[in-house]
Backbone as numpy.savetxt, mean C-alpha at the origin, in Angstrom:
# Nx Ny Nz CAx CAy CAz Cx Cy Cz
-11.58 29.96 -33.76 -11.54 31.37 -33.43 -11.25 31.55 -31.96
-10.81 32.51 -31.96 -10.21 32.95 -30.22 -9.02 32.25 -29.77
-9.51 32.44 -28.56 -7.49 31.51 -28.09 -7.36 30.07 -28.21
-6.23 29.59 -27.62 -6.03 28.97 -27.89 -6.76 27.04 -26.86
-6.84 26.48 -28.08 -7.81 25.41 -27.68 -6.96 24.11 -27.16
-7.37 23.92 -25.92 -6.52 22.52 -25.30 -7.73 21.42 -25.54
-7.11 20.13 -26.57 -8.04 19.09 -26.48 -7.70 18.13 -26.14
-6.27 17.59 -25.75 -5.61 17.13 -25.34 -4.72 17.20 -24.37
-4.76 16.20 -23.24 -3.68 16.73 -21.80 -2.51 15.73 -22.48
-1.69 16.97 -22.24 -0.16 16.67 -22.45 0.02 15.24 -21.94
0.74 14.46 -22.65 1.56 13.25 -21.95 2.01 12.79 -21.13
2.79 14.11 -20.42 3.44 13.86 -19.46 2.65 14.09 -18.39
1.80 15.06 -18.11 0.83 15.45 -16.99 0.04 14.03 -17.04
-0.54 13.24 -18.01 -0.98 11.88 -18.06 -0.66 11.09 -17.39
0.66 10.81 -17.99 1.58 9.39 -17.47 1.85 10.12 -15.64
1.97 10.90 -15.37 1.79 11.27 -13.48 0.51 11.34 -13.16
-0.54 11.38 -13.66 -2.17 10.99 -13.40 -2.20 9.69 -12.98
-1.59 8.94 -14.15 -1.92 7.50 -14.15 -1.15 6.89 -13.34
-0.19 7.24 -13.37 0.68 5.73 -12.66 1.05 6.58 -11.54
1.38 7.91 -11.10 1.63 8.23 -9.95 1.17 8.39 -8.82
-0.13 8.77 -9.20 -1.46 9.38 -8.09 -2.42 7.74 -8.13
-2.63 7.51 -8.88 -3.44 6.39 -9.34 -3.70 5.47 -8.17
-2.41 4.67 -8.17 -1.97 3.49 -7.34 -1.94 4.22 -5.82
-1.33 5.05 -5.69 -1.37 5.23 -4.07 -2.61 5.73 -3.71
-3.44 6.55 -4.62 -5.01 6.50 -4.15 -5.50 5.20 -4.08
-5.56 4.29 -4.61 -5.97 3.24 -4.77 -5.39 2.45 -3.38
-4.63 2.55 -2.81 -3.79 2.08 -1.67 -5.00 2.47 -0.56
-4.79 4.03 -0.34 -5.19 4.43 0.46 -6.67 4.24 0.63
-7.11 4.47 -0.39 -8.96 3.99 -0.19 -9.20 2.35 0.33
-8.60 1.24 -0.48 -8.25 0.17 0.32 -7.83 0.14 1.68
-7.09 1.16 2.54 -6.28 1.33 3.46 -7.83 1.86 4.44
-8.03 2.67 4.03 -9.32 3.50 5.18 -10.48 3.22 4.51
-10.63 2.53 3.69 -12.40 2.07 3.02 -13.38 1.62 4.36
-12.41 0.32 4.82 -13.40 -0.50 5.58 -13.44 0.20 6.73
-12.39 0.62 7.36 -12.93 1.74 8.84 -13.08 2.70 8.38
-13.80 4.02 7.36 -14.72 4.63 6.64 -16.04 3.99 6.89
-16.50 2.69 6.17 -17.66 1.98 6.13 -18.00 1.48 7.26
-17.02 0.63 8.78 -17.76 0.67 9.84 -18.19 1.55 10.42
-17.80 2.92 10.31 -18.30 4.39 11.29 -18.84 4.49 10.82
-19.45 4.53 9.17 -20.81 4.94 8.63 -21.82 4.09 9.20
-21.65 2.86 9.06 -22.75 1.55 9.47 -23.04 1.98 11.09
-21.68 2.17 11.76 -21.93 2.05 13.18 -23.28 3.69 13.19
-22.85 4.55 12.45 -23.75 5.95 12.59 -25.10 5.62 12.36
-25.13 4.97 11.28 -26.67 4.67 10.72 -27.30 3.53 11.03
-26.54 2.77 11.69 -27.12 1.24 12.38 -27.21 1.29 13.71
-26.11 1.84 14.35 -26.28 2.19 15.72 -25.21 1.26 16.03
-24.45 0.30 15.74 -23.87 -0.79 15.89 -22.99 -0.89 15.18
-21.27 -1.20 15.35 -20.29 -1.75 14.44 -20.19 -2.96 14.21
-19.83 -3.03 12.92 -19.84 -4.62 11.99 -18.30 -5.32 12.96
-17.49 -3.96 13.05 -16.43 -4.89 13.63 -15.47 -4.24 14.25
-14.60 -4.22 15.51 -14.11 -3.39 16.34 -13.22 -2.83 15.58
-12.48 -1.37 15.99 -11.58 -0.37 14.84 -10.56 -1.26 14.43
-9.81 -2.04 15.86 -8.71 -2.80 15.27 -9.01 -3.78 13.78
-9.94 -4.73 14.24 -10.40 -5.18 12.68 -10.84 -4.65 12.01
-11.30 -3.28 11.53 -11.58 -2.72 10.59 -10.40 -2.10 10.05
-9.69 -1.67 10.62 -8.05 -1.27 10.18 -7.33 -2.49 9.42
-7.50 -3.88 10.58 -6.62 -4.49 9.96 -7.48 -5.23 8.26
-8.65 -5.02 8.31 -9.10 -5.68 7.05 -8.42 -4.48 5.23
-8.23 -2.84 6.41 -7.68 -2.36 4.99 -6.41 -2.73 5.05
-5.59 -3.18 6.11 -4.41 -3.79 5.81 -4.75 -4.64 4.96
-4.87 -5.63 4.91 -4.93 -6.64 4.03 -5.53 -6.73 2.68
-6.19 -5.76 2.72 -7.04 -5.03 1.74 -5.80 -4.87 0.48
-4.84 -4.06 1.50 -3.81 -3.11 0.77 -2.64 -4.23 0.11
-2.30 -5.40 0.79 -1.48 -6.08 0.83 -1.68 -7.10 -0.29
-3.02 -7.45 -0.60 -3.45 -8.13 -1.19 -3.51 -7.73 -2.59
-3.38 -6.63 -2.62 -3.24 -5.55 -4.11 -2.00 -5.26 -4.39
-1.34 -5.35 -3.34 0.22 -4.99 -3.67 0.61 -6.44 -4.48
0.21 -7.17 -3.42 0.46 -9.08 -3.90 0.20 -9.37 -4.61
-0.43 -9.23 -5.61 -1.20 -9.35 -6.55 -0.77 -9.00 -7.65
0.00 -7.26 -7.71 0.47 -6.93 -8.47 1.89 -7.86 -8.64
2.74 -8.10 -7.71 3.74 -9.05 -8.07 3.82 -10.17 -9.41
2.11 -10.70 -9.41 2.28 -11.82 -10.47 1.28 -10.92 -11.79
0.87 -9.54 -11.30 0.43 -8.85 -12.63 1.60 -8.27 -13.40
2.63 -7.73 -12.73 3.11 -6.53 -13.41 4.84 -7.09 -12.84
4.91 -8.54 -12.96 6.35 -8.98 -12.69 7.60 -8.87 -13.31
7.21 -8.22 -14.66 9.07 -8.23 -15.03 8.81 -6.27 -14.80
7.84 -5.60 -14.79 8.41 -4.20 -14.26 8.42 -4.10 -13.07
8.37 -5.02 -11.85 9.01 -4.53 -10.44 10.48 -5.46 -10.69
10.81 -6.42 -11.36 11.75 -7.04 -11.32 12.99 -5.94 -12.04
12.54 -5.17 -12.73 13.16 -4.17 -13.10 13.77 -3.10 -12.01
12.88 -3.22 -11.02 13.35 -2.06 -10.22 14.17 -2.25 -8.94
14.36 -3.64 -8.82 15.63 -4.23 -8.55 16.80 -3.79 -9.20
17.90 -3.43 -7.72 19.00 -3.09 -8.57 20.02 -4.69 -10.01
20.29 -4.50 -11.15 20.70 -5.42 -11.99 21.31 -6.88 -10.77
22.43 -6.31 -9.66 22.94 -6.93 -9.01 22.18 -8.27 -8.41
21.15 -7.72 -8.11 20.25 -8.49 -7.17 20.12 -9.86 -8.22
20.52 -11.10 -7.46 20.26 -12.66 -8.22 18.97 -12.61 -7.97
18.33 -13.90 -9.20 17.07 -14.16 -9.74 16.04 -13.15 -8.85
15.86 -12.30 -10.20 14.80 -11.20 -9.36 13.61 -11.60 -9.70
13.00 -12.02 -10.87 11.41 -12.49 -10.95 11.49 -13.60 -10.08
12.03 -14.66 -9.87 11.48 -15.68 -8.53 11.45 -14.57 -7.45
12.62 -13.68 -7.34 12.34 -13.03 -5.76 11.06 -12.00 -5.65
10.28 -11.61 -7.15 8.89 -10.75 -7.19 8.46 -11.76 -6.77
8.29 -12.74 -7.14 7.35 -13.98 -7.00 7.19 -14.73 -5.72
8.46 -14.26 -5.04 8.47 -14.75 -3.63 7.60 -13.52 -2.72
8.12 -12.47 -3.16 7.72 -11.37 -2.18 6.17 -11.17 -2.14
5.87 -11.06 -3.76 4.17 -11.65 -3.69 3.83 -12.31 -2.69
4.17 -13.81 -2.88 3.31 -14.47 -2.05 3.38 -14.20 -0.61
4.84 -13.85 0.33 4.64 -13.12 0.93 3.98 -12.19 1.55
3.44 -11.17 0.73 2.43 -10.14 0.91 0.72 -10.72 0.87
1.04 -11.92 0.11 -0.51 -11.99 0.26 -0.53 -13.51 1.24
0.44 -13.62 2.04 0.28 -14.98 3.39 -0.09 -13.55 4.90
0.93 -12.41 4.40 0.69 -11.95 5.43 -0.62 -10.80 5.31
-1.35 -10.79 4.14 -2.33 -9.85 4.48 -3.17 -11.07 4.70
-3.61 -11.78 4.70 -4.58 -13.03 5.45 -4.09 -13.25 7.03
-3.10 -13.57 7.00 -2.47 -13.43 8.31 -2.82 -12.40 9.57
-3.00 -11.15 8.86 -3.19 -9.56 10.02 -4.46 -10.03 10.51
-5.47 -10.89 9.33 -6.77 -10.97 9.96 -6.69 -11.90 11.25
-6.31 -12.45 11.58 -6.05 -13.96 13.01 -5.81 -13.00 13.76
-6.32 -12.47 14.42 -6.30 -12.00 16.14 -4.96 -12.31 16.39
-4.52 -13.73 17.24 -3.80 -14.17 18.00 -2.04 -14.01 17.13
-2.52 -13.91 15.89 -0.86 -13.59 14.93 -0.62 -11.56 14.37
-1.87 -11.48 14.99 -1.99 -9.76 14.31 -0.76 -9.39 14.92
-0.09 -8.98 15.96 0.74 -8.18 16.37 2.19 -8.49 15.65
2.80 -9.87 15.37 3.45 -10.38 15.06 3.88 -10.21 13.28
2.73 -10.58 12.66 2.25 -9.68 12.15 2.66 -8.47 11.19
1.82 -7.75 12.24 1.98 -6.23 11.63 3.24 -5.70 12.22
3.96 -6.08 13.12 5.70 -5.92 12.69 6.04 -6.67 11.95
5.97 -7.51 11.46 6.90 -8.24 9.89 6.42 -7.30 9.04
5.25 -6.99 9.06 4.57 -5.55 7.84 5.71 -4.85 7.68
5.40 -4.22 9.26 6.52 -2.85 9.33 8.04 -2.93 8.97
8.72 -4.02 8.77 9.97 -4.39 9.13 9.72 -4.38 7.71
9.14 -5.09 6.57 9.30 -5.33 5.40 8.68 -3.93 4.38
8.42 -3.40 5.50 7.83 -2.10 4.35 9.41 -0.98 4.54
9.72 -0.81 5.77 11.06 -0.59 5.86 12.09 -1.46 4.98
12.40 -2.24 4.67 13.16 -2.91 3.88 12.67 -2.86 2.07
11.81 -2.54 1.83 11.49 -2.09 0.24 11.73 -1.07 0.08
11.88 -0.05 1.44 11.73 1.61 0.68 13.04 1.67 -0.01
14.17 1.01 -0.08 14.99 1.26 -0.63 15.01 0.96 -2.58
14.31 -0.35 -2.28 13.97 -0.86 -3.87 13.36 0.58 -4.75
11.95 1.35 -3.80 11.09 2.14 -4.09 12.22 3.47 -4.73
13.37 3.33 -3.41 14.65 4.55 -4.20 15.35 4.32 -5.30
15.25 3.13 -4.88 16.29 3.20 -6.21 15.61 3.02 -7.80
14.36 2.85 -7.57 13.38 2.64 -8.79 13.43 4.50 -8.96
13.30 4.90 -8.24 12.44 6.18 -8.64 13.90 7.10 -9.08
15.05 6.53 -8.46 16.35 7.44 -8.65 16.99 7.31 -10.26
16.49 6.27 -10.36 16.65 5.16 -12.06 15.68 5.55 -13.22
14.62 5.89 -12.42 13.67 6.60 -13.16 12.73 5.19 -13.95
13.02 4.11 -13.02 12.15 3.26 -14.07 10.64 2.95 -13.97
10.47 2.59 -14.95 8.98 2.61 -15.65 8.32 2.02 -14.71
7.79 2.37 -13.66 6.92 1.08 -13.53 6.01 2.05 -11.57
4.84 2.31 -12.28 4.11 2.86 -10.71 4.45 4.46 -10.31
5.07 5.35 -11.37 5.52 6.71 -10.98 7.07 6.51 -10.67
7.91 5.55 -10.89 8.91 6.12 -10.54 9.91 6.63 -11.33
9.02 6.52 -12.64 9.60 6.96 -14.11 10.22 8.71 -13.93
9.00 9.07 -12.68 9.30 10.58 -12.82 10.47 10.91 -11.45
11.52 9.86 -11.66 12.64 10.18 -10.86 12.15 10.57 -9.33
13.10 11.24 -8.40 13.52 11.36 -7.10 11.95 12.25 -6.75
11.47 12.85 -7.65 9.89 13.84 -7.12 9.09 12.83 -6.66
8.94 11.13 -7.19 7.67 10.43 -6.93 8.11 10.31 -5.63
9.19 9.85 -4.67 9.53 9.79 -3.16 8.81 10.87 -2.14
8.62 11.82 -2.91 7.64 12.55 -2.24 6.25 12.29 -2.28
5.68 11.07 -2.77 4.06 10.80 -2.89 4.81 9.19 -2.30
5.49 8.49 -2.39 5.88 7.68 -2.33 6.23 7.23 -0.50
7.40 8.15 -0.34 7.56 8.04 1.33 6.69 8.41 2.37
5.73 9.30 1.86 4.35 9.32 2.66 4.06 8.14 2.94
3.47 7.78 1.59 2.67 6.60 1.58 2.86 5.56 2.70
4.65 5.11 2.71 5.26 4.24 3.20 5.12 4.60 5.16
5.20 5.78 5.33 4.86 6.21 6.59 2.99 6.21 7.01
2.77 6.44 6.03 0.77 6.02 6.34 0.71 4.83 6.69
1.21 4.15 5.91 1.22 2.36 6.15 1.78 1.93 7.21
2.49 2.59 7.33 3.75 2.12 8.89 2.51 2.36 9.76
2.37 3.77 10.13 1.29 4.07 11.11 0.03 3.62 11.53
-0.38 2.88 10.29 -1.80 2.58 10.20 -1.23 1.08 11.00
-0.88 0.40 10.47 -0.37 -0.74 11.11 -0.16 -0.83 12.28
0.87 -0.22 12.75 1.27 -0.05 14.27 -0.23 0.34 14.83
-0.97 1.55 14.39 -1.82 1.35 15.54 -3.13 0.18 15.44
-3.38 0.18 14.37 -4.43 -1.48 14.63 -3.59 -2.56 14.77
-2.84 -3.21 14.10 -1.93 -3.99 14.22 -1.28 -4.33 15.42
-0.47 -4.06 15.85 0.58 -3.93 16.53 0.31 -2.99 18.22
0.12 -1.88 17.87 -0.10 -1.19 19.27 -1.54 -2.18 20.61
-2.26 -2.20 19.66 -3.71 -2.90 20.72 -4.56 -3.41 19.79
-5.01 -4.84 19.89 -5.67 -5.23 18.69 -7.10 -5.28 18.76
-7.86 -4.78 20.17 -9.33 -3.94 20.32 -9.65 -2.84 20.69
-10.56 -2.42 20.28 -11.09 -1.45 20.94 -11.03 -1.42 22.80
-11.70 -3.12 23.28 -11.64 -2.97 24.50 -10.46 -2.69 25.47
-9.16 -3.76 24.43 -8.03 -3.56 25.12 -7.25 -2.17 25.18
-7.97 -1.15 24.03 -7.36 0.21 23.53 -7.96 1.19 24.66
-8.99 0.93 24.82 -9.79 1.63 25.60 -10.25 1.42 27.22
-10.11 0.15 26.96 -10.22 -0.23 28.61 -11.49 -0.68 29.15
-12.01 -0.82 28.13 -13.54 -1.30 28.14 -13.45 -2.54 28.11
C-alpha cells in the first residue's frame, strides 16, 4: 500500500559504490590513517610516535603496498587495461607490482626517502595514462567501467598522491629539517 517501495539499489548506482568510491577511499584512509593516528596519540599522550615526515611516509607505503598487492590479486583485470599493443602485459602487472611494493618499503629508509618519493612521483605520472585509457575503454576493473566520469575521482586521487609525497617524501624528510628545529 502507498507509494512506491525501493528494496533494492539499482545496479548500476552499486557497481559505482563498489568499485568506484570503494578503492580510492580505501587509498586515502591508508594515505592519512597513520598521520591522523600520530596527532591523536601526540594530543592524548603529549608525545609523537613519529615525526610528520614518517608518519606521511608510512601512509605512503601503506598505499603502495595495497596498490602492490593488488597487481598479483586482480592481474589479468589491470592487464586488461593495458592498451592490446602493449607486449607481455601480465609479466609487466607483475613487474610493476613488485615495483610498488620495493618502493613502498623503500620511502620508509630515511637516507633513500627523497629519491624515492620522486620515482613515486615520476611513476604515478606515467600510469595516469594506463588509468585513461582504462576508463576511456570503459574497462572492468576499479571504476573505470564507468568511462571518462571515473577521471574525475580518479585524477584527484593521482594529484593527492603526488602532493602527499612531495611534501613528506621529497620536499623535507623532518619535522626538524621542515621547521628548523
Amino acid at each position: 500500500m502507498g507509494g512506491p517501495r525501493f528494496t533494492r539499489i539499482p545496479p548500476d548506482f552499486r557497481r559505482f559504490r563498489d568499485n568506484t568510491v570503494t578503492t580510492p577511499l580505501i587509498m586515502l584512509g591508508l594515505l592519512v590513517g597513520p598521520s591522523a593516528l600520530n596527532v591523536l596519540i601526540a594530543r592524548l599522550a603529549g608525545r609523537r610516535l613519529l615525526d610528520a615526515a614518517s608518519a606521511g611516509c608510512v601512509g605512503i607505503a601503506l598505499v603502495f603496498c595495497f596498490t602492490g598487492a593488488g597487481h598479483f590479486v586482480q592481474t589479468k583485470p589491470m592487464a586488461e587495461m593495458l592498451p592490446p599493443w602493449v607486449p607481455s602485459r601480465i609479466p609487466l602487472v607483475y613487474l610493476t607490482g613488485v615495483l610498488e611494493l620495493i618502493l613502498a618499503a623503500a620511502v620508509l629508509i630515511r637516507p633513500l626517502r627523497r629519491l624515492v618519493g620522486r620515482t613515486l612521483i615520476v611513476m604515478l605520472i606515467l600510469f595516469l595514462p594506463v588509468n585513461v585509457y582504462a576508463a576511456m575503454n570503459r574497462i572492468g576493473m576499479g571504476g573505470h567501467e564507468w568511462g571518462p566520469i571515473y577521471l574525475l575521482i580518479r585524477v584527484p586521487l593521482q594529484l593527492v598522491l603526488i602532493v602527499w609525497i612531495w611534501w613528506f617524501a621529497v620536499q623535507k624528510t623532518s619535522d626538524a629539517e621542515r621547521y628548523g628545529g
